[in-house]
N, C-alpha and C positions, 0 to 999 in steps of 0.2 A: 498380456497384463503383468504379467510373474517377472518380463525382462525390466521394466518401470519400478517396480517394486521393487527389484535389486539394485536400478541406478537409487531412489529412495536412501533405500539402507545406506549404500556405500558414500551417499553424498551427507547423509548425517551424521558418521563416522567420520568424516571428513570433519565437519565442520563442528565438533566436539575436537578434534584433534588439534583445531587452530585456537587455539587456546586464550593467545594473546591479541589474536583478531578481533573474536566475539568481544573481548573485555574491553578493548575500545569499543568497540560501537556500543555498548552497554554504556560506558561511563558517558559517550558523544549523549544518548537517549538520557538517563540520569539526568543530565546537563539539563537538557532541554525542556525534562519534564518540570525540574525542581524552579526553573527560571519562569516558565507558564505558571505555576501555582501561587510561588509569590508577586508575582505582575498581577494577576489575577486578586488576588488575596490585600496586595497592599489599592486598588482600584475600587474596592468593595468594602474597605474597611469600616468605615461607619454607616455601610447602605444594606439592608437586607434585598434590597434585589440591585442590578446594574444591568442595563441593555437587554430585560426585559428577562433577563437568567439571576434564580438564587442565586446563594454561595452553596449550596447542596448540588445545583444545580452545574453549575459554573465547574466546583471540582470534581463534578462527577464526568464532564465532559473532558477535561485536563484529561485525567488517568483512564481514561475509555481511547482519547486517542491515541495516548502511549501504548495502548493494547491493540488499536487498530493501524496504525503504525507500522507495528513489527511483523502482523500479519501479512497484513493487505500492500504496505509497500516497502517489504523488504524483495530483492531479487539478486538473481545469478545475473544481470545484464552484462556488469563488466565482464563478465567471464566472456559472454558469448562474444563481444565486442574485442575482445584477446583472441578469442580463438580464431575471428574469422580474420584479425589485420595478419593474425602470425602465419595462419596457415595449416593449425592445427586441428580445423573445423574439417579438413579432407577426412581425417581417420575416422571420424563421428559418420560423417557419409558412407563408408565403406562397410559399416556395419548392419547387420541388418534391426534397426531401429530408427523411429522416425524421431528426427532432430527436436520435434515439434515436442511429442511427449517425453524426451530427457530432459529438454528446457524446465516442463512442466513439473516432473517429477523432481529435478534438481533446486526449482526454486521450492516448493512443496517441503522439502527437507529444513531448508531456510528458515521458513516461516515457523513451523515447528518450534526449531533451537533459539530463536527471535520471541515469538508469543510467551515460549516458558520460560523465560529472560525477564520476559515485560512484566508477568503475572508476578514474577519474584519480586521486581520493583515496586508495582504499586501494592501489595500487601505488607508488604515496609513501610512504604512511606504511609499508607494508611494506619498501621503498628506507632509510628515515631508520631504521627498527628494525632493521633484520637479521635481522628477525622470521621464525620458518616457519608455515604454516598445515597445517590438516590436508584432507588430501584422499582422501575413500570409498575403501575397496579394493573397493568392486564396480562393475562399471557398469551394475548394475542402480538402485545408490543415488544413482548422478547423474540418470540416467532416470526414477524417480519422482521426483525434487528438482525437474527443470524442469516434471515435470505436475503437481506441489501446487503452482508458480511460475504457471503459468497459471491452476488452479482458483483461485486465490488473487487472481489478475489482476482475473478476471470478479467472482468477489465483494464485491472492493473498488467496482469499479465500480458495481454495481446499489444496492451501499450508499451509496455517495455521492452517485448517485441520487435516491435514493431521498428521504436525508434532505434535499438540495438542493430537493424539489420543494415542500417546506412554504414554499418561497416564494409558493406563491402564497394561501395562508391568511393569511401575518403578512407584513409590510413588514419586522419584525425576526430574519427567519430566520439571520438570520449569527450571534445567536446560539448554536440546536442545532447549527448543523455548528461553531462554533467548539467546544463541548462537546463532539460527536461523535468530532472528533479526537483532545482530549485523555485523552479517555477510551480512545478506541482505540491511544493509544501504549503504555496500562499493561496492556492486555488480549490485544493481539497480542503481545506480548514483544519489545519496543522495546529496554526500559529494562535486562530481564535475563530469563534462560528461566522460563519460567511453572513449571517441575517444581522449583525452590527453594519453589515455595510449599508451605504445606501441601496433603495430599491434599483432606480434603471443597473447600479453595477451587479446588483442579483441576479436580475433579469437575462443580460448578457451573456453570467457565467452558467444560469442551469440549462443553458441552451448546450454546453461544452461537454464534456465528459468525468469531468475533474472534481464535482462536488459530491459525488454521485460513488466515490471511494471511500472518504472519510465524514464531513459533516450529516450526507444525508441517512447513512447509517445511523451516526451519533443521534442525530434531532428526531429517528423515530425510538429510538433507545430515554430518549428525554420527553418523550409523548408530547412534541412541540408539532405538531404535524397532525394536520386531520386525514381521513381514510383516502380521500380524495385525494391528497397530495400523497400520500403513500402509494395508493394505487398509481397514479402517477409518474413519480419517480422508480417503480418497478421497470415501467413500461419503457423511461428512455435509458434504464440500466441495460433490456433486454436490445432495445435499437440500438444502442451504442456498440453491444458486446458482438451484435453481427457487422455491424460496420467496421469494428477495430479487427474483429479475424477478419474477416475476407481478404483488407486494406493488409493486414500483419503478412496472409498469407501470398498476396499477389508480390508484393512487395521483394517476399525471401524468394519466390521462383523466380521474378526478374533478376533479384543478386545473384541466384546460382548462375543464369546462363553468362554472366558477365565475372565470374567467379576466376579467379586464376589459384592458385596454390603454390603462391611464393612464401617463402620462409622454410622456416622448420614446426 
């Protein structure tokens, strides 16, 4: 545990050092966040409620995703997606540590220097508004929020995994994970809550793995969700998160024996 804990540190030094990195993806998030509130804000303008969400409501889900976000789907993929075309994924294998928990540990870092990013953002923007947000009257409903926050963690994880690991098939794997995100920004409810859609397109997607990262966290954080659907959505957190390791892990044992270590 003590070797994890050191990749931790030295990948959060790491990425405090990248200075001018982080502040893109900051100003990219900024971006995104400030374009949701006024899309939002100017749709709502003379309606106390819209698609079944306040404006309490509504902005509280904005700035909860911008925190759930940085968490839940920030990741080292491209790294691992570099290391494995280049070749430099051999030295990681020679040491005695599993590939599996550096991943772990390195994206973990991330997520860190991302969340306290996110946190800086939205108590700004809530400072510049005079905005109020809505916060659960139970604290049962914060208590599930952080354990769909974590189910939610692990799953992102094995996903990005996963599809990271088709590097070692194609030399052009940045393609699918480039896809895989963008698709996963309109599927986890990024952009706005999956429940404005129609029901049969509901239906389809909470069969997926993808709502199950960002909205269904959010809607029990917004007490839109009975126990039953809570209980619910646990359960296919927990199916999914054994399906996407297993699938993660057959996956990279197949790419190592087909594994070559060309480059440097």
């Amino acid at each position: 545990m003590k070797k994890y804990f050191y990749v931790f540190s030295l990948s959060l030094q790491q990425a405090m050092q990248h200075r001018a990195s982080l502040l893109m993806d900051r100003v990219r998030s900024v971006a995104l966040l400030l374009s949701l509130y006024f899309l939002w804000s100017a749709l709502m303008q003379n309606q106390d409620s819209f698609l079944g969400y306040s404006r309490t409501q509504m902005l509280s889900y904005v700035l909860c995703m911008n925190l759930l976000r940085a968490f839940v789907l920030s990741t080292h993929a491209w790294d691992m997606v570099g290391e494995i075309s280049s070749g430099r994924i051999s030295s990681y294998l020679l040491r005695p540590i599993r590939y599996f928990g550096f991943c772990l540990a390195r994206d973990f870092s991330q997520k860190v220097v991302f969340l306290g990013s996110a946190l800086l953002e939205v108590f700004l923007l809530l400072w510049c508004l005079r905005a109020t947000v809505y916060f659960p009257g139970s604290w049962r409903s914060v208590f599930f929020f952080f354990v769909a926050v974590w189910g939610a963690f692990f799953m992102y994880f094995f996903l990005a995994f996963l599809v990271s690991s088709l590097a070692f098939w194609t030399s052009e794997s940045a393609g699918p994970l480039f896809c895989f995100e963008l698709l996963l920004q309109f599927t986890a409810g990024v952009f706005f809550p999956l429940d404005v859609l129609p029901p049969y397109v509901q239906g389809w997607l909470h069969v997926l793995p993808f709502p199950y990262l960002i909205y269904f966290p959010l809607s029990i954080y917004l007490e839109k969700l009975p126990l039953s659907s809570i209980l619910h959505g646990f359960m296919m957190q927990g199916v999914w998160m054994v399906i996407l390791g297993w699938v993660a892990a057959g996956v990279w044992r197949k790419g190592l024996r087909v594994y070559m270590a060309e480059g440097g």
